[in-house]
MARFI-439055 format. One record per atom (N, C-alpha, C, O, CB): x, z, y. Coordinates in steps of 0.2 Angstrom, whole numbers, plus 5000, padded with zeros to 4 digits. Glycine has a CB too. Layout:
N
XZY
...
END
This chain:
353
557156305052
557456255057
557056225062
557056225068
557956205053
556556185057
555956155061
555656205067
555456195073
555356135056
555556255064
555056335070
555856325074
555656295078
554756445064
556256335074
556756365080
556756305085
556856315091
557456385078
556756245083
556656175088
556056175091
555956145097
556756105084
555756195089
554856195091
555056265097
554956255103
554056215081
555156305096
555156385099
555756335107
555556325113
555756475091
556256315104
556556295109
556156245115
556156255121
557056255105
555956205112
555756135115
554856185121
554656155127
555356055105
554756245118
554456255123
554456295128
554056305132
554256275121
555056305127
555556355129
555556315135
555156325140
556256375125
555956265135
556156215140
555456195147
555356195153
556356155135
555056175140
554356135145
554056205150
553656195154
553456105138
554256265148
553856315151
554456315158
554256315163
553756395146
554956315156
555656325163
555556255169
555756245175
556756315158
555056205165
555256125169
554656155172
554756185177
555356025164
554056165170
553556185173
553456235180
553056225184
553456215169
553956295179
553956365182
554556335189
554556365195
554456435176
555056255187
555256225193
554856195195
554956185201
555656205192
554256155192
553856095197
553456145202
553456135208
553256035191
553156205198
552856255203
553156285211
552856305216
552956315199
553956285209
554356315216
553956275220
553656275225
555356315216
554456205215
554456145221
553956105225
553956075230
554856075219
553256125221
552556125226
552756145229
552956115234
551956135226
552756205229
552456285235
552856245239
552556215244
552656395233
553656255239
554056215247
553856155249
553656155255
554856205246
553656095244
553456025249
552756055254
552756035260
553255945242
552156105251
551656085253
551456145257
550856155257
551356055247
551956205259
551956235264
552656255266
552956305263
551456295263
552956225269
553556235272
553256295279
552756315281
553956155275
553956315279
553956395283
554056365292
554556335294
554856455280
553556385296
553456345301
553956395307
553956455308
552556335302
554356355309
555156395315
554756415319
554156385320
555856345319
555156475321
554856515330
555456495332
555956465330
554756615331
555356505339
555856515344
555956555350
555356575352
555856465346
556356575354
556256615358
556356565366
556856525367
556656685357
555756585371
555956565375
555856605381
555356635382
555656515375
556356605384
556456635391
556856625396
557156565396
556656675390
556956675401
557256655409
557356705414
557256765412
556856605413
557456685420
557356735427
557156695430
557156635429
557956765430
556756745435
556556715441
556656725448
556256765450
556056715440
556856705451
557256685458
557156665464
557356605464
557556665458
557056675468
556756655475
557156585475
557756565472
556956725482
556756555478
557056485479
557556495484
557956445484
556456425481
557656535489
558156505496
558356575496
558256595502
557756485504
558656605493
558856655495
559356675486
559756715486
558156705498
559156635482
559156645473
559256715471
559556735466
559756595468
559056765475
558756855471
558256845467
557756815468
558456915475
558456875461
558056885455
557356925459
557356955464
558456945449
556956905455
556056915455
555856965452
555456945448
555756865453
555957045454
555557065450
554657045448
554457005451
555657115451
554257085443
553557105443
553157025445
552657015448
553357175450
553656975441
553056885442
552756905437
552956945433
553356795440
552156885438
551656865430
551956785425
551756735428
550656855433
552156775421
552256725418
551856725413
551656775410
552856715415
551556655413
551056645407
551156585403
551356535406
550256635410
551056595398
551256525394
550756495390
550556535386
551656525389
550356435390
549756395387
550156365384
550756345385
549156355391
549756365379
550156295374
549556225377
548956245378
550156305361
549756145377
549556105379
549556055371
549056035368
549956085384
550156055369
550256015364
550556025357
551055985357
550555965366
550756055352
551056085347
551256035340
550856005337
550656135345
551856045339
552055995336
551855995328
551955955324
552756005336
551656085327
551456095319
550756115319
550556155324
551856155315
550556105316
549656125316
549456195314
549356215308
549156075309
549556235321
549656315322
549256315329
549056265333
550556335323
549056365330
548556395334
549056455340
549456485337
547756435328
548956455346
549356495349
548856515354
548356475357
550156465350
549056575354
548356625360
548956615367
549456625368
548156745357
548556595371
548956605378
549156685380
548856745379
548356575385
549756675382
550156765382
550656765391
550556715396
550956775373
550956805391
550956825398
551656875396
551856885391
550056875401
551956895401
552456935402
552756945409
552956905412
552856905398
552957025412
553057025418
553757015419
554157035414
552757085421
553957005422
554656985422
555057075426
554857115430
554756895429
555757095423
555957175422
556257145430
556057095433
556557215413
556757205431
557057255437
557457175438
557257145444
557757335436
557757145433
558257075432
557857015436
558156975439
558357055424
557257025435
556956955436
556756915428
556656855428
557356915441
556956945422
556956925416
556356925410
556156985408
557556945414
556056855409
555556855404
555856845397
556356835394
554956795407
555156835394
555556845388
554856815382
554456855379
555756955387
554756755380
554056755372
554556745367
555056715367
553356675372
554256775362
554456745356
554156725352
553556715353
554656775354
554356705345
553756695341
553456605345
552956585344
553256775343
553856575348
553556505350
553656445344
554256445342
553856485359
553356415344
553556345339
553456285343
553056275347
553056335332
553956235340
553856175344
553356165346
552856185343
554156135342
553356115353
552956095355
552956105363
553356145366
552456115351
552356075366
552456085375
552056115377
551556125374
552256025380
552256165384
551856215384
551756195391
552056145394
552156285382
551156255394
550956215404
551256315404
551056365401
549656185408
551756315409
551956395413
551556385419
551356345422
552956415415
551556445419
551156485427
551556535427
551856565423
550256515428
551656545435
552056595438
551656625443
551356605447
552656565441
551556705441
551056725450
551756775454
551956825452
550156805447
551856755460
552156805463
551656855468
551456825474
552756775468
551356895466
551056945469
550256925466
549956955461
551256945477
549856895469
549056875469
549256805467
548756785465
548456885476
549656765467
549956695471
550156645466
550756645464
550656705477
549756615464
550256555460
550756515462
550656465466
549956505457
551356525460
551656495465
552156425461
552656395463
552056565468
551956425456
552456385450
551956375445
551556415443
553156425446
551956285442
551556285438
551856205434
551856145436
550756295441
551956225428
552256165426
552556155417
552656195414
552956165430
552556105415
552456115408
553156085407
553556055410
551856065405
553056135400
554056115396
553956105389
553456115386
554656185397
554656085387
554556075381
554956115375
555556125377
554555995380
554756155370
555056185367
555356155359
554956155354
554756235367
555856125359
556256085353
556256145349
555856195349
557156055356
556856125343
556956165336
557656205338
558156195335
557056105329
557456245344
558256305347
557756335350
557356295354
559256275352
557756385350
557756415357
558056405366
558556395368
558156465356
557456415370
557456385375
557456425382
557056455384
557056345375
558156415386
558256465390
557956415396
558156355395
558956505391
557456435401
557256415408
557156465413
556756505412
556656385408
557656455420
557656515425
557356455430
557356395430
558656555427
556856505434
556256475439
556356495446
556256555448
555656505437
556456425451
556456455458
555856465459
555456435455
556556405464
555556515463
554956505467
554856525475
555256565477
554456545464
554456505477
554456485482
553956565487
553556605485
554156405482
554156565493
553556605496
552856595498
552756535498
553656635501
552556625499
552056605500
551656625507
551756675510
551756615495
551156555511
551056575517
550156555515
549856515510
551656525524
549856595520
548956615518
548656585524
549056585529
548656705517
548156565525
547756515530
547156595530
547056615524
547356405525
546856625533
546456625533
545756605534
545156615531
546556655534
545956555541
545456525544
545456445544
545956415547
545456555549
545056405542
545156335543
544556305545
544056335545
545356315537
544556245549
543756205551
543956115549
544456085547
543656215562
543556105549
543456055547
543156005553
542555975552
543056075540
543555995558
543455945565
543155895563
543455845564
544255915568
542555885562
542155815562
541755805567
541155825566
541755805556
541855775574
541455765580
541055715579
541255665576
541755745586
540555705582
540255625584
540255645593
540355695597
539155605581
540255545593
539955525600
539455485599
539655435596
540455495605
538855495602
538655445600
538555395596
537955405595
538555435601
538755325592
538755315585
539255305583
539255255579
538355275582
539955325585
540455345583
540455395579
539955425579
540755365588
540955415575
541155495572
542055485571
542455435570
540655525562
542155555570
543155545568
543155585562
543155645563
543755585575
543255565557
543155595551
543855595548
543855615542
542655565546
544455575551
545155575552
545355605553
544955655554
545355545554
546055635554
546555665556
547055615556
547055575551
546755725552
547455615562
548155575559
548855605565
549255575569
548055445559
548755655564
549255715569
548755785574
548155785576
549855665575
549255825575
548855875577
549255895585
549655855587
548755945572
549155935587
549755955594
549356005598
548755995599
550055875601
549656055600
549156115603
549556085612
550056105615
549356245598
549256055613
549456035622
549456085627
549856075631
548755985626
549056145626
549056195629
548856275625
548656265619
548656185634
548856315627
548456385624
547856385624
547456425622
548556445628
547656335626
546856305625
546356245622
545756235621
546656295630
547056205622
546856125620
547056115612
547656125612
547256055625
546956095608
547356065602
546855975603
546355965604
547156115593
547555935601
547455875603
547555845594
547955875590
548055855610
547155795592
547355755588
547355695588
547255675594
547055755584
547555635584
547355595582
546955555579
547055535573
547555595582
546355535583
545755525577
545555455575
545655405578
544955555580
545355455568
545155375568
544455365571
544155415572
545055355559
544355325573
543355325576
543255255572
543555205571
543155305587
542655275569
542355225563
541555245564
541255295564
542655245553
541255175566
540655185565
540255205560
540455225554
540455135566
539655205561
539355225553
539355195552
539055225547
538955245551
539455135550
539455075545
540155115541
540155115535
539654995548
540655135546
541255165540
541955085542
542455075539
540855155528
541655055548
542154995549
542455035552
542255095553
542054935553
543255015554
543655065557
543655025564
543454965564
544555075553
543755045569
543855035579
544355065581
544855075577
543255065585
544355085586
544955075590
545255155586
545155175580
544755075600
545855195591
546155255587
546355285594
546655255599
546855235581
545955365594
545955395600
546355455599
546355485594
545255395603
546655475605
546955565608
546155595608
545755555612
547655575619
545855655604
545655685607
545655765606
545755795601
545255645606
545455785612
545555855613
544955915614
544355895615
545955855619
545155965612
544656005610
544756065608
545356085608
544255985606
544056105605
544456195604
543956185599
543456145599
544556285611
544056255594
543756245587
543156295588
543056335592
544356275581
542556255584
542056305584
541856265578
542256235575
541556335589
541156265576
540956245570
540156215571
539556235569
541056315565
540356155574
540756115571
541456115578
541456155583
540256035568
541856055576
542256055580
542056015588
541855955588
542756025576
542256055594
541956025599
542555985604
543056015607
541456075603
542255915604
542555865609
542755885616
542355925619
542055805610
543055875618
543055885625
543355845630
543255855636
543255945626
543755795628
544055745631
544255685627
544155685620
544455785635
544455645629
544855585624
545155545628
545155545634
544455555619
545355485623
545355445628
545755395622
546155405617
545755475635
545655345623
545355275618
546055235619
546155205624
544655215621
546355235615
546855145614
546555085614
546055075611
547255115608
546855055618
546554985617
546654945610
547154945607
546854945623
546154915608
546054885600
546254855598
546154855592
545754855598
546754815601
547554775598
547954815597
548554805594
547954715602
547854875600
548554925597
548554935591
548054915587
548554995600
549254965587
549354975583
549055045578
548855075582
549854965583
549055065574
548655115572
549255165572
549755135573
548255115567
549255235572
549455295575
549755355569
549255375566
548955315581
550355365568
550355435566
550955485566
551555485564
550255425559
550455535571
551255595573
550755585581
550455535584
552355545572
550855655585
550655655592
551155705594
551255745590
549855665595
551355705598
551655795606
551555745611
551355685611
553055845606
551655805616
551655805623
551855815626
551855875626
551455835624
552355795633
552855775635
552755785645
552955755649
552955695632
552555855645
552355875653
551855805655
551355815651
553255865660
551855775657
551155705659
551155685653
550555695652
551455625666
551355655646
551055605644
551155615637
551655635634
551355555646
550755585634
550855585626
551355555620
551555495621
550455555625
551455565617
551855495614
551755515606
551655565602
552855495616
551755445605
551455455595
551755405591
551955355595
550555455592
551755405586
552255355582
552055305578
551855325572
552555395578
552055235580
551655205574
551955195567
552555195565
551555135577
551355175563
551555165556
551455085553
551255035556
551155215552
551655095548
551455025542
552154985545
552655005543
550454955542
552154955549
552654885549
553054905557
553554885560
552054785549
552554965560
552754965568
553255015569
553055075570
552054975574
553955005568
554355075569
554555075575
555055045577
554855085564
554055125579
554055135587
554055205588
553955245583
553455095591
554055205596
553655275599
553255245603
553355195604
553955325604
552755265604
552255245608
552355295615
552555355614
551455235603
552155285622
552155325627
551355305629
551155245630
552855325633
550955345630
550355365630
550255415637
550155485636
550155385624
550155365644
549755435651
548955445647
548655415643
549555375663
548855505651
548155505652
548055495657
548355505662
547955555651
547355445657
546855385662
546655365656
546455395651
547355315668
546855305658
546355235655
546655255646
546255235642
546555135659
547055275644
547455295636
547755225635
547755195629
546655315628
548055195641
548355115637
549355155635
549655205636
548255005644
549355105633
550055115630
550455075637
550355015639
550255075620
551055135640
551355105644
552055115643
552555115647
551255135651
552155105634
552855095635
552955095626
552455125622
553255155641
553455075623
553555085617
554355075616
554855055620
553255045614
554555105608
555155095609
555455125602
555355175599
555355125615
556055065598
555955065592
556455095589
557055095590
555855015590
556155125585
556555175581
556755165576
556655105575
556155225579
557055185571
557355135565
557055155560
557055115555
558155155563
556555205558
555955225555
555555225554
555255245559
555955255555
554955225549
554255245551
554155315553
554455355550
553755245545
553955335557
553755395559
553055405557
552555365557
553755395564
553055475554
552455485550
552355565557
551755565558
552755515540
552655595560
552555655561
552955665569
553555655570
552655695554
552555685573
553155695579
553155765582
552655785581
552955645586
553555795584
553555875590
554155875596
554555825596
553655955586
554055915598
554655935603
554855995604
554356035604
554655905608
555656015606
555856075607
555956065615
556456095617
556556085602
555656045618
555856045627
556456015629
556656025634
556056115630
556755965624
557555965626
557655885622
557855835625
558156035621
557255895616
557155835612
556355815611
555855845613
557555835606
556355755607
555755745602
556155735596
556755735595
555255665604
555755745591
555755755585
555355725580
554755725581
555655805584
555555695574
555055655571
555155645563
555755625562
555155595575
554855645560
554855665553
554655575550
554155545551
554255735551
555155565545
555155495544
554855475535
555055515531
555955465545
554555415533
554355405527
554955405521
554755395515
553955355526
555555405523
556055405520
556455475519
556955475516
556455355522
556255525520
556555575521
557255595526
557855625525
556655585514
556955555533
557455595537
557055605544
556555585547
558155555538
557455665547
556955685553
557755655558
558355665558
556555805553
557255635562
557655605566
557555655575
557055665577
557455515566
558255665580
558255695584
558455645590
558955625590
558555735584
557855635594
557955605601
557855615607
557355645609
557755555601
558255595610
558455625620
557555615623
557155575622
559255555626
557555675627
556555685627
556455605633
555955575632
556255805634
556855585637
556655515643
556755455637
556255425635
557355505653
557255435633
557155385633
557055375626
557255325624
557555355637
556855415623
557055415614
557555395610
557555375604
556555385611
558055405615
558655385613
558755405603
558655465601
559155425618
558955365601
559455435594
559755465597
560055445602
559955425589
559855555592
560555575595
560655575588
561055535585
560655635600
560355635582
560555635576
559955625570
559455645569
560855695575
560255595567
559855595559
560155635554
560755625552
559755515556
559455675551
559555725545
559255715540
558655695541
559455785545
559655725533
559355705529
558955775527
559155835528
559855665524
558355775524
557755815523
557955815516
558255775512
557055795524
557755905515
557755915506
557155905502
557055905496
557955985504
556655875508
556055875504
556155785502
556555755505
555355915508
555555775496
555655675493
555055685498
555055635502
555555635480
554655705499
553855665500
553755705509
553255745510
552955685491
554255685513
553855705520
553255705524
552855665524
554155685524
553255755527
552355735531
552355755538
552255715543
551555785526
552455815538
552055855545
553055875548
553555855545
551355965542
553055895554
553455935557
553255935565
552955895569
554155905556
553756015565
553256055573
554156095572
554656085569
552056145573
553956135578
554356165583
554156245586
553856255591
554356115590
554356285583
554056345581
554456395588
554256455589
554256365572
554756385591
555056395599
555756395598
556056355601
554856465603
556156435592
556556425587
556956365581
557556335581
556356455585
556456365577
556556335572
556256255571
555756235575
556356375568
556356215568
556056165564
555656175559
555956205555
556356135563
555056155557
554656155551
554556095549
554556055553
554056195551
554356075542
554156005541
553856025533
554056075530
554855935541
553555985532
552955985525
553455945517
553955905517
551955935528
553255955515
553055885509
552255905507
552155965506
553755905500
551855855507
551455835505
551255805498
550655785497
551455815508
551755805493
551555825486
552155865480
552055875474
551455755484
552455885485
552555955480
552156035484
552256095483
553655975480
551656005490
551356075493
551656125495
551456175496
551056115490
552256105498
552856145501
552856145510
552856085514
553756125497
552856205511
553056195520
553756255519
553856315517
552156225528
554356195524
554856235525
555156245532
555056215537
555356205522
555256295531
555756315540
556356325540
556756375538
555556375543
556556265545
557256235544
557856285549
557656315554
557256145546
558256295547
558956325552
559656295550
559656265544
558956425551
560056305554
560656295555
560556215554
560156195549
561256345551
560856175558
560656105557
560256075549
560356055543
561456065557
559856095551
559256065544
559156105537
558656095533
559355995542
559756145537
559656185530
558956235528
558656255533
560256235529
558856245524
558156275524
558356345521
558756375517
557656235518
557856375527
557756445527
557456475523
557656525520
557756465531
556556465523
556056485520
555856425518
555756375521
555756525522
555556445511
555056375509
554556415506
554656465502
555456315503
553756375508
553056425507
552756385502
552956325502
552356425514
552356405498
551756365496
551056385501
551056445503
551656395487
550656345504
550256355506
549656375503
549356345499
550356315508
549356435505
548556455504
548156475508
548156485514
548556505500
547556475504
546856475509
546456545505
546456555499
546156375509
546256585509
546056645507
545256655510
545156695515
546656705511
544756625507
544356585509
543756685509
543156695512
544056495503
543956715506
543656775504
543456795498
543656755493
543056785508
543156855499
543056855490
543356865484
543156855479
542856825487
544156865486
544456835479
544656775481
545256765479
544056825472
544356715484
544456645483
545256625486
545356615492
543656595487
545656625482
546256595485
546456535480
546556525474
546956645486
546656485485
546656425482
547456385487
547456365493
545756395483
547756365483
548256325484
547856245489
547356215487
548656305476
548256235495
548056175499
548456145498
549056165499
547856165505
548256095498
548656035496
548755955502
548455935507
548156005488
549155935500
549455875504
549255895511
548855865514
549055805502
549655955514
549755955521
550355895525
550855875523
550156025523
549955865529
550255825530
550455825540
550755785542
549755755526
550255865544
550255885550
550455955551
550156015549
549655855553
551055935556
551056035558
551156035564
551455995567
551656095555
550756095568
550956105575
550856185576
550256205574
550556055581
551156235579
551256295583
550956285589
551156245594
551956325584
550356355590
549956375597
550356435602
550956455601
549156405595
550256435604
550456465609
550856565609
551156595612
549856445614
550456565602
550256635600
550856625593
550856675589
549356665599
551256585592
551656585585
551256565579
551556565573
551856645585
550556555579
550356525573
550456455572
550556415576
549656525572
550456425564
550356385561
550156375560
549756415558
550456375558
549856285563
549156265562
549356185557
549656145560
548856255572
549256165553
549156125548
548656075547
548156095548
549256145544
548656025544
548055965542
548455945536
548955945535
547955905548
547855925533
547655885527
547455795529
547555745525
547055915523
547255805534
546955745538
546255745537
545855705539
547355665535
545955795533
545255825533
545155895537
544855895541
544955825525
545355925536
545155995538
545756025540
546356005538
544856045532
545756065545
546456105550
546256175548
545756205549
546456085560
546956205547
547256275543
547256315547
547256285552
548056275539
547256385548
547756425553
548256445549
548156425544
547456495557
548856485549
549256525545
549456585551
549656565556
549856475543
549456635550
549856695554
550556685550
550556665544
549656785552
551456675553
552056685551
552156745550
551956775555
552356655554
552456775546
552556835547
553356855545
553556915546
551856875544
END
């Protein structure tokens, strides 16, 4: 009787045992979840599916102490990607449409499976860019603050002039054609209580440009002496000015582009822009164009302001080297249908095509 209680009692300690065993193994490796994450991808203005993107996925941040190799997937006929196998945590995507990054942005992957469908945008290539830094004697203009092609020969800006000390002076129209470096060729000076300037076009005789910070004006600007013979106030800052022959045009820090009668800058209409962060706008003989400057988008606008195309801007410096430019902040069309752009450091070409 004694031997069968004993045979029992071990019996048991061996079963309590063979359960404390399970219940390690589950507390102290639990089974780490996958997930699947996928989408389409789609032209931003047109929303057709995308074939042949490259999608790439980096992990940045991971919720379980797991190692994940960056992977890639081409998107099929649909425009449809596909990883699997993903565990929580944030990931950074890239998108290439053709050579071209065109999307790049981090997401987060919860405890489900995560569907994400991707606009992207087209894309427009600079081949050629210069970098306008003149002196005049102990002057230099190491600014941009608008661009305007005045003729098939002239492109006109807006320059800061700062001594070499780096103090800032007056703020001049100056005109010129590109070589390397960039050569001066005319100008012509505001007077020094004027306000500082941003946005220029051209108006048959005379200039006109848009002040910023507190001055929401137009400024009218002869060439002679470069004084201001006239102003006149707008309800906006103006960041960016052009004209269609008919009107002026003007791109505002609040996101609207405003249309006014070419003599007296009348308003006629204000639109509201789809871009948050405005910069540049030109007049392509056709269309309107205007920038955002921190999403790196240039759009080209149709039917009262809707957007037709929208670019990521690139520089195709040779060799391979393409590189996304950033913060365009000026646009103007020459005479031949190029796109000509600024950063407020260096000026772009683009072919439209």
């Amino acid at each position: 009787m004694l031997l069968r209680g004993i045979i029992t009692l071990l019996l048991i300690m061996m079963l309590c045992l063979n359960c404390w065993e399970v219940q390690d193994n589950q507390v102290t490796a639990p089974e780490i979840p996958n997930y699947r994450f996928s989408g389409h991808t789609f032209d931003i203005d047109s929303h057709e599916t995308l074939p042949n993107c490259v999608v790439t996925l980096n992990s940045v941040e991971l919720i379980y102490d797991t190692e994940f190799t960056p992977t890639f997937d081409t998107t099929d006929s649909m425009g449809y990607y596909c990883f699997n196998d993903v565990t929580p945590g944030t990931y950074q995507i890239e998108v290439k449409r053709g050579r071209f990054i065109v999307l790049s942005q981090n997401v987060v992957v919860q405890h489900e499976d995560r569907d994400l469908d991707l606009d992207l945008p087209k894309v427009i290539v600079a081949n050629t860019y210069y970098q306008p830094v003149g002196s005049n004697g102990n002057r230099q203009y190491p600014r941009l603050h608008g661009i305007h092609w005045k003729d098939s020969a002239t492109l006109a800006g807006i320059w800061e002039w700062k001594d070499w000390s780096g103090d800032l002076g007056r703020w001049r129209v100056v005109t010129g054609f590109f070589g390397s470096p960039f050569t001066i060729i005319g100008e012509r000076t505001f007077r020094e209580e004027n306000p500082q300037f941003w946005g220029i076009t051209y108006l048959i005789s005379y200039w006109v440009c848009g002040g910023n910070g507190f001055n929401n004006k137009i400024y009218i600007v002869y060439p002679g002496d470069g004084k201001i013979s006239g102003e006149i106030d707008v309800p906006y800052q103006i960041l960016d000015l052009t004209n269609d022959g008919d009107h002026i045009w003007g791109i505002s820090a609040n996101g609207k582009a405003i249309k006014f009668s070419n003599h007296a800058a009348v308003v006629e209409t204000i639109y509201d822009t789809a871009n948050p962060n405005p910069s540049g706008i030109s007049w392509d003989g056709e269309n309107i164009w205007t920038s955002d400057k921190e999403l790196n988008y240039i759009y080209q606008h149709i039917d009262d302001f809707s957007i037709g195309n929208t670019y990521v801007p690139y520089l195709d410096s040779g060799f391979g080297n393409l590189n996304i430019i950033n913060g365009i902040k000026y646009l103007t069309f020459d005479a031949n249908g190029r796109l000509w752009a600024s950063d407020g450091y260096s000026v772009y070409c683009f072919q439209v095509i």
